[in-house]
C-alpha positions as CSV (number, residue, x, y, z in Angstrom):
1,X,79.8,41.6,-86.4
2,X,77.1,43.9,-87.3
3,X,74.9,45.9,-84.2
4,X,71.7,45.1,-83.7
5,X,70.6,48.5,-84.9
6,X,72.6,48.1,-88.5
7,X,72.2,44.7,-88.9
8,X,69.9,44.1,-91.8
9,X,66.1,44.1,-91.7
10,X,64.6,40.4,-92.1
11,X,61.1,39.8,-92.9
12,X,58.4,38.8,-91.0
13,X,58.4,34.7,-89.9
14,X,58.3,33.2,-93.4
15,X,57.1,30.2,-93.8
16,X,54.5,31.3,-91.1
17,X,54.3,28.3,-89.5
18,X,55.7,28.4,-85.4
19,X,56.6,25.3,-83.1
20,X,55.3,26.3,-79.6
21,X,56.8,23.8,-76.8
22,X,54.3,23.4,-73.5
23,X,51.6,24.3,-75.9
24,X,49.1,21.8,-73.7
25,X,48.0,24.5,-71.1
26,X,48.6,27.9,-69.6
27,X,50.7,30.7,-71.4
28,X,51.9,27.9,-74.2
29,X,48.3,27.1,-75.0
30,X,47.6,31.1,-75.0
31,X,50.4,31.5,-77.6
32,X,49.3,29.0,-79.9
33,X,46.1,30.0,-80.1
34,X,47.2,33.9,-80.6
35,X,49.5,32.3,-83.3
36,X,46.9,30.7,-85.4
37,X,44.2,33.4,-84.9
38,X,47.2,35.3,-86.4
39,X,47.2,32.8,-89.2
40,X,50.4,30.5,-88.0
41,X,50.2,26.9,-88.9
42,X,51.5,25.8,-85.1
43,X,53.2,22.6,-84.3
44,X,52.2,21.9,-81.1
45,X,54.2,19.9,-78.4
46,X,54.1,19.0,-74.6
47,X,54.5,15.6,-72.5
48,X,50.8,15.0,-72.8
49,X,48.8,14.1,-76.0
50,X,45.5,14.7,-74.7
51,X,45.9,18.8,-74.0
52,X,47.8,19.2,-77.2
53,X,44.7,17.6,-79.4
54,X,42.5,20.0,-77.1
55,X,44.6,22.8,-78.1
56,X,45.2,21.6,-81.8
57,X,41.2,21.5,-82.3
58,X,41.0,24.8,-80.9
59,X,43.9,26.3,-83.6
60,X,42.0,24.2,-86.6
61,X,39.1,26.6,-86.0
62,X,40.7,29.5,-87.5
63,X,41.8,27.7,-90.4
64,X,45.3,26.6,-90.1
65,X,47.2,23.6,-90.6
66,X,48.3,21.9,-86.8
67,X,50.4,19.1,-85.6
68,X,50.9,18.0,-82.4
69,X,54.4,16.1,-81.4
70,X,54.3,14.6,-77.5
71,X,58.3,14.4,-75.8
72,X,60.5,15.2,-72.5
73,X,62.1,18.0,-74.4
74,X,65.4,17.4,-71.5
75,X,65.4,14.1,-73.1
76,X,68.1,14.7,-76.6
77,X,66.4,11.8,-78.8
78,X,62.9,12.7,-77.5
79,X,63.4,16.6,-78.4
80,X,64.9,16.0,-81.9
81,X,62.1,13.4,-82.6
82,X,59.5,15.5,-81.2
83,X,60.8,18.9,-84.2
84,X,61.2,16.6,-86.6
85,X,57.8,15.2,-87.0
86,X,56.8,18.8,-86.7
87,X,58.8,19.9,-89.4
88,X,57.7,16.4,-91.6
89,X,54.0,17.6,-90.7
90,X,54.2,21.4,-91.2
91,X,57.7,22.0,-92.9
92,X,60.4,23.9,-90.6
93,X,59.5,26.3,-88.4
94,X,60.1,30.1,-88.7
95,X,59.0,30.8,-85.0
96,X,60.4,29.1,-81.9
97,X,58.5,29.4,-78.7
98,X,60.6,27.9,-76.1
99,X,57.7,28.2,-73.0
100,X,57.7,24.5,-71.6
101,X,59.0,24.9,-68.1
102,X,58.5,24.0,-64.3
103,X,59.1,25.1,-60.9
104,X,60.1,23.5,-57.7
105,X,58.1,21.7,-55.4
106,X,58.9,23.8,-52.8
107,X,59.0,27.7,-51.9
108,X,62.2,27.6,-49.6
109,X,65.5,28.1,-49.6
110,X,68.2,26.4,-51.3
111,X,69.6,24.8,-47.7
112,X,66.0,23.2,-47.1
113,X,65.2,22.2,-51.1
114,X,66.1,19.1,-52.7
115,X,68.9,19.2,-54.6
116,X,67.1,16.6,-56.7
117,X,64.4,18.8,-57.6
118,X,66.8,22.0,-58.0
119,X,68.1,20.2,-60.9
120,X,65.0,18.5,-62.2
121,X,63.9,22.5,-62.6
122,X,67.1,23.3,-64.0
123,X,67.7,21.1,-66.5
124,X,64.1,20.9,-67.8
125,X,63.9,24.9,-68.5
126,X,67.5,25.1,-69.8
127,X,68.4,21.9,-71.9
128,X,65.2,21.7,-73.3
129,X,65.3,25.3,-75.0
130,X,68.9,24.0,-76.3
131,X,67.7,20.7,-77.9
132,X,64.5,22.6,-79.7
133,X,66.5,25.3,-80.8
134,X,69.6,23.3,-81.6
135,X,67.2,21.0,-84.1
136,X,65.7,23.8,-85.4
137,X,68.3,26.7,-86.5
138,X,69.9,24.6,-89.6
139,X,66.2,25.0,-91.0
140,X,66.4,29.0,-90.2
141,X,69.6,29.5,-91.1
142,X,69.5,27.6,-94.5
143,X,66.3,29.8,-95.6
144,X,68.0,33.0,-94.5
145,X,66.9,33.6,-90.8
146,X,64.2,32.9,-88.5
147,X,63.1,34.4,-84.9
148,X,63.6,32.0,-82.0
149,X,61.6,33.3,-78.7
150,X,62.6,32.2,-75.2
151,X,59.7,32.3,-72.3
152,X,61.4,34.0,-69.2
153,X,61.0,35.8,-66.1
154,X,62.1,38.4,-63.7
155,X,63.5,35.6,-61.8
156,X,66.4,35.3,-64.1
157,X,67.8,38.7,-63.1
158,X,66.4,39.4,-59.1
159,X,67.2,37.4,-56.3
160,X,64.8,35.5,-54.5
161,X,64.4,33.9,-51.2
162,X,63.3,30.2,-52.6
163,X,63.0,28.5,-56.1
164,X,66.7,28.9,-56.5
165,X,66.3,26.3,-60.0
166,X,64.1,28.5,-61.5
167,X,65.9,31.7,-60.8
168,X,69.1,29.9,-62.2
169,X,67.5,28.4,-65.0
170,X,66.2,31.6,-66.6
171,X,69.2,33.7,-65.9
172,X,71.5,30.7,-68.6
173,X,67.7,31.1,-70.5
174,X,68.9,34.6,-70.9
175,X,72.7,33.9,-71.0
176,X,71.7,31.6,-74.3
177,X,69.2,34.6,-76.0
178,X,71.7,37.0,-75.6
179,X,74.5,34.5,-77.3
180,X,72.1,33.2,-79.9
181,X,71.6,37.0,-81.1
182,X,75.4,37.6,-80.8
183,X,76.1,34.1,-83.3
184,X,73.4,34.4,-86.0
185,X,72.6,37.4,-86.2
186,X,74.3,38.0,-89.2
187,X,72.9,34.6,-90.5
188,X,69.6,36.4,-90.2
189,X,68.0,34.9,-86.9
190,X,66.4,36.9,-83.7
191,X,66.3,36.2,-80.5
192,X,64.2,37.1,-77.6
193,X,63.5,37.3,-74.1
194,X,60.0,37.6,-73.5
195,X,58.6,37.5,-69.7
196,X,54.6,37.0,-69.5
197,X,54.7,38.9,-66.4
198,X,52.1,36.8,-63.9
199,X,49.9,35.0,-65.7
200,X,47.1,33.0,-64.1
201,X,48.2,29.5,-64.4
202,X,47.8,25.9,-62.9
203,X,51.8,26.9,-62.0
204,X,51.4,30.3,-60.8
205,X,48.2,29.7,-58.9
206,X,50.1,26.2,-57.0
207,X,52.9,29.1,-56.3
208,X,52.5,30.9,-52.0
209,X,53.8,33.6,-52.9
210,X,50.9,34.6,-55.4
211,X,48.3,33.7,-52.6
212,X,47.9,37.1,-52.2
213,X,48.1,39.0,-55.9
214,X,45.2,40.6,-57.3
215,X,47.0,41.9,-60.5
216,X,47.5,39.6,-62.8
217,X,49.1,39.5,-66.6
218,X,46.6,39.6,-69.3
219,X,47.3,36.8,-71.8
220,X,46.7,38.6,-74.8
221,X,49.4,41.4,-73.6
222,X,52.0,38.4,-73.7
223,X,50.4,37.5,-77.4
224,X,50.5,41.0,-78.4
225,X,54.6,41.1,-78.0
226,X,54.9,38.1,-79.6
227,X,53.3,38.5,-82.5
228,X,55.0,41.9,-82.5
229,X,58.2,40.2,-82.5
230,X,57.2,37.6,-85.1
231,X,56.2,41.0,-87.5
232,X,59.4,41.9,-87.7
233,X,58.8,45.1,-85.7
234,X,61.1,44.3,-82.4
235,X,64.0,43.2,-84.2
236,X,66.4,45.9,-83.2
237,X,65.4,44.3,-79.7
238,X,67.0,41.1,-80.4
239,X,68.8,39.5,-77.9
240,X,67.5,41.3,-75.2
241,X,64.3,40.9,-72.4
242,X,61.2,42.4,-72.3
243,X,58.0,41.7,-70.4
244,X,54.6,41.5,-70.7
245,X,51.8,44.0,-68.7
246,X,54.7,46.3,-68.8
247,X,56.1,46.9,-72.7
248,X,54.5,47.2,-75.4
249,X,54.8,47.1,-78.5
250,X,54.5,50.6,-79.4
251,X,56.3,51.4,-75.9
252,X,59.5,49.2,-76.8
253,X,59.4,50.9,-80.4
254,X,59.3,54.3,-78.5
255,X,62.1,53.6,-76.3
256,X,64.9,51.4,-78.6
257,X,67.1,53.9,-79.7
258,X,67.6,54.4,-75.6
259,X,67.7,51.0,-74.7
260,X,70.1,50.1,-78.0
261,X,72.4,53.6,-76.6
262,X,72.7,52.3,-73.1
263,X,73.0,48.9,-74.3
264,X,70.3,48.1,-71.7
265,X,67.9,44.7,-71.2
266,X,70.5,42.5,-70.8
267,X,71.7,39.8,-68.0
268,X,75.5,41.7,-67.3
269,X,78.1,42.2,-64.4
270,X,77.7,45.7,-63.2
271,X,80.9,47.4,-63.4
272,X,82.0,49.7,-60.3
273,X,83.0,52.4,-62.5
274,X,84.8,53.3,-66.3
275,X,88.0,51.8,-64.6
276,X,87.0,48.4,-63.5
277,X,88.9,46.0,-65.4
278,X,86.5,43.2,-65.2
279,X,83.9,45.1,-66.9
C-alpha cells in the first residue's frame, strides 16, 4: 500500500459532474450552488422535492446540467434508486458530497434521551454515507478514481454533554473516511473529512447550545475547501479531517508535509507512550 504522500497524483473530478445528498437547504444547498458556480453538473438529492427544484433552478443559472433524485438515504433500495437516476440523468458522479444528516431532538444526556431517537440520528448520518458511497465507487473506480467527501464535525472527536447520536455517528463517519482512503487509494479515489465549522442553519439555529454564538462559519469558507479538494490540490490530505473557518486551502497546503510526518488529523487511540502495546 502506497502513502498518501507517494501515492500517485489523480486529476481533478473528471467527469465534473458531483452528487450532493441533503442538497435541499443549509450547508448541502450552499455546496451545490458553489459546485455549479464552479461549473459542476450537480445531482441533487434530499427527502423533499420541492427544496431540491428550488435549489436545481438556482444551479441552472450558471449553466449546468441538474437533476434532482428525492429518497431516505438510511433506506438501501431508496439510496441506490435515488444514485442511479442521478447517474441515468447526469452520468456517474466524480464528487460525492455525503452532507444529509440530523441531530437529536433533545440537548441532554444519554440517560434522559430516547434511545429511539439516538439511533434515528445514528443510523441516518452513518448508513446513509455507506449506501451513497457504496452505489457510487464501482463508477469511480472503473474510470480510474474519484474523490468521495464526507460532511463532519468536531463532535466526532470531543466529548459532549448531550447529542450522544451525533457525536457517535461522526466519529464511524470518520472511522469509514479514514478506511475508504486506506482501500482505494491505490484504485485512485480520495477521501475526506470536511467539518463546516458552525454554519447558520435551520439545524444549528434549533440547537441551545448556539443560543448564544456570535461567530459563525462563512459558507463560502466550507465551499472554498471543497472545491479545493475537488481540484486535486488536498489530495495528500486524504483520509484525514479538516474544518472550515479554520483551514484553508493554502493553510492545509502550508502545513501537509507536518500533518503527513506526524500522521496527524485522524480519529486514533492515543498511546501512553513508544511502549504501549495497544498502540
Amino acid at each position: 500500500m502506497t502513502t498518501p504522500s507517494s501515492a500517485p497524483p489523480v486529476p481533478p473530478v473528471e467527469p465534473r459532474v458531483a452528487l450532493v445528498t441533503g442538497a435541499g437547504r443549509g450547508i448541502g444547498r450552499e455546496l451545490a450552488v458553489g459546485l455549479a458556480d464552479a461549473g459542476y453538473a450537480v445531482g441533487l438529492v434530499a427527502r423533499s422535492r420541492g427544496p431540491l427544484e428550488e435549489v436545481a433552478a438556482r444551479c441552472a443559472q450558471s449553466g449546468v446540467r441538474t437533476a434532482v433524485a428525492t429518497a431516505d438515504l438510511a433506506v438501501p433500495d431508496d439510496a441506490r434508486r435515488a444514485v442511479a437516476e442521478i447517474e441515468a440523468a447526469l452520468g456517474a458522479p466524480g464528487l460525492v458530497v455525503n452532507n444529509a444528516g440530523v441531530i437529536e431532538q433533545r440537548e441532554v444526556p444519554f440517560g434522559e434521551d430516547d434511545p429511539d431517537d439516538v439511533w434515528r440520528v445514528i443510523e441516518t448520518n452513518v448508513r446513509g454515507p455507506l449506501l451513497v458511497t457504496h452505489a457510487t465507487l464501482p463508477g469511480m473506480i472503473a474510470r480510474g478514481g474519484g474523490r468521495v467527501v464526507n460532511i463532519n464535525s468536531g463532535s466526532g472527536h470531543r466529548v459532549a454533554g448531550s447529542y450522544t447520536g451525533y457525536g457517535i455517528s461522526k466519529g464511524a463517519l470518520a472511522r469509514f473516511t479514514a478506511l475508504l482512503d486506506h482501500q482505494y487509494r491505490d484504485a485512485g479515489v480520495r477521501t475526506l473529512d470536511l467539518a463546516p465549522g458552525v454554519v447558520v442553519t435551520d439545524m444549528t439555529q434549533g440547537m441551545p447550545v448556539h443560543d448564544d454564538r456570535t461567530d459563525w462559519t462563512d459558507p463560502a469558507d466550507v465551499v472554498a475547501l471543497l472545491l479545493g479538494f475537488a481540484e486535486g490540490r488536498l489530495d495528500a490530505l486524504s483520509g484525514r479531517f479538516v474544518r472550515a473557518g479554520t483551514d484553508t486551502v493554502e493553510s492545509l497546503l502550508e502545513h501537509a508535509d507536518a500533518i503527513l510526518a506526524a500522521d496527524a488529523r485522524l480519529l486514533r487511540l492515543a498511546p501512553y507512550g513508544p511502549g504501549d502495546p495497544v498502540a
